[in-house]
C-alpha positions in Angstrom: -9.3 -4.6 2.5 -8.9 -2.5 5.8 -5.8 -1.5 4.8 -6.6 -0.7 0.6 -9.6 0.8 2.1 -8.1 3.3 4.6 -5.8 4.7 1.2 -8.3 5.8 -0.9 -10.9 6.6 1.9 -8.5 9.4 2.6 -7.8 10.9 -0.7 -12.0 11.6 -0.5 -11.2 13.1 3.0 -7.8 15.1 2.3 -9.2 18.4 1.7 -11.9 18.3 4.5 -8.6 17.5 6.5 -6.4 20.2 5.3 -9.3 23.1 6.1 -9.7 21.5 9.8 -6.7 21.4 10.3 -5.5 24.4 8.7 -2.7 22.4 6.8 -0.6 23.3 3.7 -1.1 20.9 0.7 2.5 19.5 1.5 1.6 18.2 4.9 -1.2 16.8 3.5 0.3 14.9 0.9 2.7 13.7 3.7 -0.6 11.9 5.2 0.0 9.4 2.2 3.4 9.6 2.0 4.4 9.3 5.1 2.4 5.9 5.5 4.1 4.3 1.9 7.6 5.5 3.0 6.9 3.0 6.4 5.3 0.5 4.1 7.9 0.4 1.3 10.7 0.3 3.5 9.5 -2.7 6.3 7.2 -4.8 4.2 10.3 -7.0 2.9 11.5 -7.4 6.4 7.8 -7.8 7.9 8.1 -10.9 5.4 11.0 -12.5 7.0 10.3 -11.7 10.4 6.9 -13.3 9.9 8.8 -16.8 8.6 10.7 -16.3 12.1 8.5 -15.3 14.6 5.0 -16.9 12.8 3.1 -14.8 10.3 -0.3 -15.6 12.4 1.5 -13.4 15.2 2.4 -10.6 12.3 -1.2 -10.5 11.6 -2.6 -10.2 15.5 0.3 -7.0 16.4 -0.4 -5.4 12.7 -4.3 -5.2 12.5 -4.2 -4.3 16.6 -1.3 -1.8 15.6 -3.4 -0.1 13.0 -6.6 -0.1 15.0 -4.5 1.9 17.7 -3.2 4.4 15.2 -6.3 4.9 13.6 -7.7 6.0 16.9 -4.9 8.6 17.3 -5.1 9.7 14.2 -9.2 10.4 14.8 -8.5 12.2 18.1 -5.1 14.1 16.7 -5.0 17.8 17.3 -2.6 18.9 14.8 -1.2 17.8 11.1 1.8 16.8 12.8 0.0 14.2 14.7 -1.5 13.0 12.0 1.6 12.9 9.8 3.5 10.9 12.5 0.5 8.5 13.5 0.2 7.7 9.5 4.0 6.3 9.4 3.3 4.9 12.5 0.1 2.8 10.7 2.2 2.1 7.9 4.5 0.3 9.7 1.7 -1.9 11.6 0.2 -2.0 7.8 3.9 -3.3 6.1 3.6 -6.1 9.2 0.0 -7.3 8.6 -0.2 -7.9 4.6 2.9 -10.5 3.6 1.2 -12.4 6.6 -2.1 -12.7 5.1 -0.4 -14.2 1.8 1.2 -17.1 4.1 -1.9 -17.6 5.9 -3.4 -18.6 2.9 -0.4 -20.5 1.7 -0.8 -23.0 4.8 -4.7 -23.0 4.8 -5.1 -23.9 1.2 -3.5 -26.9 -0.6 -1.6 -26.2 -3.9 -4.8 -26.5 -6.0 -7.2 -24.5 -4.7 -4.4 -21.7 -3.5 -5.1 -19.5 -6.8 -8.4 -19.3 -6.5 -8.0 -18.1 -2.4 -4.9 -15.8 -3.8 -7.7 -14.1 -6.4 -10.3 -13.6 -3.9 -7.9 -11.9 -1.8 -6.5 -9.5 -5.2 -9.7 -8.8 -5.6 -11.0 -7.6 -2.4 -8.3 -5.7 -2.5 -9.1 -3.8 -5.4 -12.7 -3.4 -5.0 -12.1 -2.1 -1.5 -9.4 0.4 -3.0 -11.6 1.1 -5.8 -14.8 1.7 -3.0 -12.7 3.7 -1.4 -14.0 7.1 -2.6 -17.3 6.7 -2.5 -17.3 5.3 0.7 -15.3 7.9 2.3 -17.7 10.8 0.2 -20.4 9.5 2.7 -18.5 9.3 5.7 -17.5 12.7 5.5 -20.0 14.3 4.3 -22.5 13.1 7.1 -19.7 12.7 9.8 -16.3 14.5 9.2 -13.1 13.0 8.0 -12.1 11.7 11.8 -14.8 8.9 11.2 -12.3 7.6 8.9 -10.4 6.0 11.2 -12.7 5.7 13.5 -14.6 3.2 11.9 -11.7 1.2 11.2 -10.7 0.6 14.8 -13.8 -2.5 15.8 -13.3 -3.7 12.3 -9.3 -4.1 13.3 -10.0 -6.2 16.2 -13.0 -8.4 14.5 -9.6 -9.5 12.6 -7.7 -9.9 15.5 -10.4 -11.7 17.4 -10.6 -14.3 14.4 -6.9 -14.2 14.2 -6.8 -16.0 17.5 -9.7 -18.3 17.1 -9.0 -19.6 13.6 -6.0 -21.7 13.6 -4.1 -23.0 10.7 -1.6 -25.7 10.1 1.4 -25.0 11.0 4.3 -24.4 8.2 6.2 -28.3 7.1 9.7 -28.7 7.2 10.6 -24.8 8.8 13.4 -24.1 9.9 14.0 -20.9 11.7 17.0 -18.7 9.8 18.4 -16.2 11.6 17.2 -12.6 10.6 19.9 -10.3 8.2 19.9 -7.5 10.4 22.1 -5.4 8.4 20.7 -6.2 5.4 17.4 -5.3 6.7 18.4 -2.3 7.7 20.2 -1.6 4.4 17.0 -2.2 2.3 14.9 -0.3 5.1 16.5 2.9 4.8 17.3 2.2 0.8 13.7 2.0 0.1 12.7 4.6 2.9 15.3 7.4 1.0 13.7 6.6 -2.3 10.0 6.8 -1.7 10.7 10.1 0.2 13.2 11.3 -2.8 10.5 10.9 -5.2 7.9 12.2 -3.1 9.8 15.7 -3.0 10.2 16.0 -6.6 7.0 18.2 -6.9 8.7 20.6 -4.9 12.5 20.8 -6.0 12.0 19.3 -9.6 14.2 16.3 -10.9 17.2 18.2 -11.3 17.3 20.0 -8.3 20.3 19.3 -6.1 18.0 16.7 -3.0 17.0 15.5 -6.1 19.9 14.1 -7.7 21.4 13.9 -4.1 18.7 11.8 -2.8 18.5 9.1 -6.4 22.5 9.4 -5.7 22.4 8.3 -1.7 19.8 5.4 -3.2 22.3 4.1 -6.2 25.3 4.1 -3.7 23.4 2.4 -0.8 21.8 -0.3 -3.3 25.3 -1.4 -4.1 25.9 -1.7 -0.7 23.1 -3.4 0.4 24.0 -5.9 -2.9 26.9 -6.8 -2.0 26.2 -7.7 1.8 23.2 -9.5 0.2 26.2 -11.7 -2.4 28.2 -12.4 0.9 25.2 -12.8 3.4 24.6 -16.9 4.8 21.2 -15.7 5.3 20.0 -12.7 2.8 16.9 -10.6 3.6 15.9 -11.3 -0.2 16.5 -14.6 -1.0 18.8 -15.3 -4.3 16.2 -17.3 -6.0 13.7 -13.6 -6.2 16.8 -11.4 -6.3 18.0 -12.6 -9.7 14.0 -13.1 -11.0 13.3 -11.6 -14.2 9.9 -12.3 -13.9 9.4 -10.5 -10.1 11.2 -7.7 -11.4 8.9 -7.3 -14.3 6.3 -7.4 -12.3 7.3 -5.4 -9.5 8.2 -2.9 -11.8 4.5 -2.6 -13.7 2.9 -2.6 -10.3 4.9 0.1 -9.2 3.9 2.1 -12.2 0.3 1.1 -12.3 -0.4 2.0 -8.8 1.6 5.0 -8.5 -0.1 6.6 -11.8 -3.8 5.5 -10.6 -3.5 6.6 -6.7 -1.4 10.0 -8.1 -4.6 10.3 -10.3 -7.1 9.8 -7.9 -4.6 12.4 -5.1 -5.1 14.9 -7.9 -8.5 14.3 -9.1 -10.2 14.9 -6.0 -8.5 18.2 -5.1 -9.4 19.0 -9.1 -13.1 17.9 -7.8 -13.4 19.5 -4.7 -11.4 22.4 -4.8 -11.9 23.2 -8.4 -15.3 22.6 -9.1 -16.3 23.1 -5.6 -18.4 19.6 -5.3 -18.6 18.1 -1.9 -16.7 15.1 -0.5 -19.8 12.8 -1.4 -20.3 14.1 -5.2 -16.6 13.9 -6.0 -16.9 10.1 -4.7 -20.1 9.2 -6.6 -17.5 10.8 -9.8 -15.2 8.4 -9.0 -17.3 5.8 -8.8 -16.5 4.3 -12.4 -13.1 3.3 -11.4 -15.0 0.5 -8.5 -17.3 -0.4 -11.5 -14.9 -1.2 -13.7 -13.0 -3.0 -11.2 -15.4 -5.4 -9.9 -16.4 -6.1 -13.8 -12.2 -6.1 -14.8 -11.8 -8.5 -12.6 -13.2 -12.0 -14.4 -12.2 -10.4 -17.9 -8.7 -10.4 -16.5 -9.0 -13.8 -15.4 -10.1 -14.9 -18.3 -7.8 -12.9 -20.5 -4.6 -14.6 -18.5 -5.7 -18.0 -18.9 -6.4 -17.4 -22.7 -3.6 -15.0 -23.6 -1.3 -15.6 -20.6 0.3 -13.2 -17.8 2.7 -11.5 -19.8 0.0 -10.0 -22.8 -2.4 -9.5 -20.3 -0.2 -7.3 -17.7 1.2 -5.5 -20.6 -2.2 -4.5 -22.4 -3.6 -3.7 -18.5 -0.7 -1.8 -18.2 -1.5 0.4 -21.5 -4.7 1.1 -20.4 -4.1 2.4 -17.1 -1.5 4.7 -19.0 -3.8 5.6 -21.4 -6.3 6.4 -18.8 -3.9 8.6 -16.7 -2.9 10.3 -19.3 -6.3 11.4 -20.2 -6.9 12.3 -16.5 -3.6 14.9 -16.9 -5.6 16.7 -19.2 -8.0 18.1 -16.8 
């Protein structure tokens, strides 16, 4: 929740951040960027090193990680600082959320685990979808540095319980030795392509980093699958490489989310800079999307257990199109 919650938080408090700060729109878009280039690119390895090392120690050095780069980022002088502290909180962020998911793997038995793995999808959500409004107060009463400030003694609440809760340990592990070149590999593979997209607002798709960038990614991929065929122990385990199913799905939430978080990225500049409404009206505007989350959320449930995953993530799917397409209309 810290973590969905700091995303959208700061699309309220972009613009307050770019006058401060006197930043271009660029740098400020990097504020985002910059933290899902770190994310995209270590969250796969933050997996596996979490299977090594223990995902309960993942947890502890991510949400302590993040509390300390919230704090820089709340006393940063410059965009530059910001930008760099952001990457730097990805990277604790890409370390802290696949251990959460094996947390509850060990502390819930087979049964009850989809119940715990819903809760957790869904505080995600509503804390994404809160986001906005949320942040509209904070900075309207106390400037966009609050931000992060208030997420530092909620960070180490977490790690305080992180220590004192234990659960069971994992059956039948066996430590694997980590793929460092293929870790590396799919690092700076998904690195290069969430930083090629990102600059195709500015050079266009057939603009020479462009095609370079989407070319660099296609050659790299190769490599990394064919160390990945050859590897004893590959970062991304046969089983999920070859997974028609987690690619589907990997692939609709990487649309989904990119179209609603670009949406709400452009909708608040439209808001604020636009209409010329403060950080705290533009969030009470977006305040249909945490409505419709919180009630989505049981009709979704129920539409999967009567229709099943596939009809149900292809109509959600539609929608979310539909609405973002309506949104580009502004």
């Amino acid at each position: 929740m810290v973590v969905a919650l700091d995303g959208t938080v700061l699309v309220v408090a972009q613009p307050s951040l770019q006058r401060d700060l006197a930043a271009s729109l660029t740098q400020v878009q990097w504020t985002s960027t910059g933290y899902m280039v770190a994310v995209a690119a270590l969250l796969v390895v933050a997996g596996r090193l979490g299977d090594r090392y223990g995902h309960r120690r993942m947890l502890f050095a991510g949400v302590l990680g993040f509390a300390a780069a919230s704090a820089g980022i709340a006393l940063a002088p410059a965009i530059g600082w910001v930008i760099g502290l952001r990457v730097l909180q990805g990277v604790f962020g890409a370390l802290l959320q696949p251990a959460t998911l094996a947390l509850l793997r060990l502390a819930y038995p087979a049964d009850r685990l989809g119940t715990a793995i819903a809760v957790r999808t869904g505080a995600i959500g509503v804390a994404g979808a809160a986001g906005p409004v949320v942040g509209g107060v904070v900075v309207a009463e106390l400037g966009w540095r609050t931000v992060f400030v208030l997420q530092v003694p909620i960070a180490v609440l977490i790690a305080a319980l992180t220590i004192a809760v234990r659960t069971p340990r994992p059956q039948g592990s066996v430590r694997t030795r980590l793929d460092l070149t293929g870790a590396a590999l799919l690092t700076v593979v998904l690195a290069l392509g969430v930083h090629t997209l990102a600059g195709v607002p500015g050079h266009g798709w057939t603009a020479g980093p462009t095609l370079l960038g989407f070319l660099a990614v296609a050659g790299l991929s190769a490599v990394f699958a064919a160390h990945e065929r050859r590897a004893a122990h590959p970062i991304v385990p046969a089983a999920v490489a070859r997974s028609l199913p987690v690619t589907a799905s990997m692939l609709l939430l990487l649309a989904v989310t990119s179209g609603v978080f670009g949406a709400l990225f452009a909708v608040t500049f439209v808001l604020q800079q636009g209409h010329g409404l403060g950080p705290l009206a533009a969030g009470v505007r977006l305040l249909p999307v945490t409505v419709v989350m919180v009630l989505g959320a049981p009709v979704a449930a129920a539409a999967v257990r009567r229709h099943g995953p596939r009809r149900t993530a292809v109509a959600g799917t539609a929608l979310a199109a539909l609405g973002v397409a309506c949104v580009a209309r502004l």
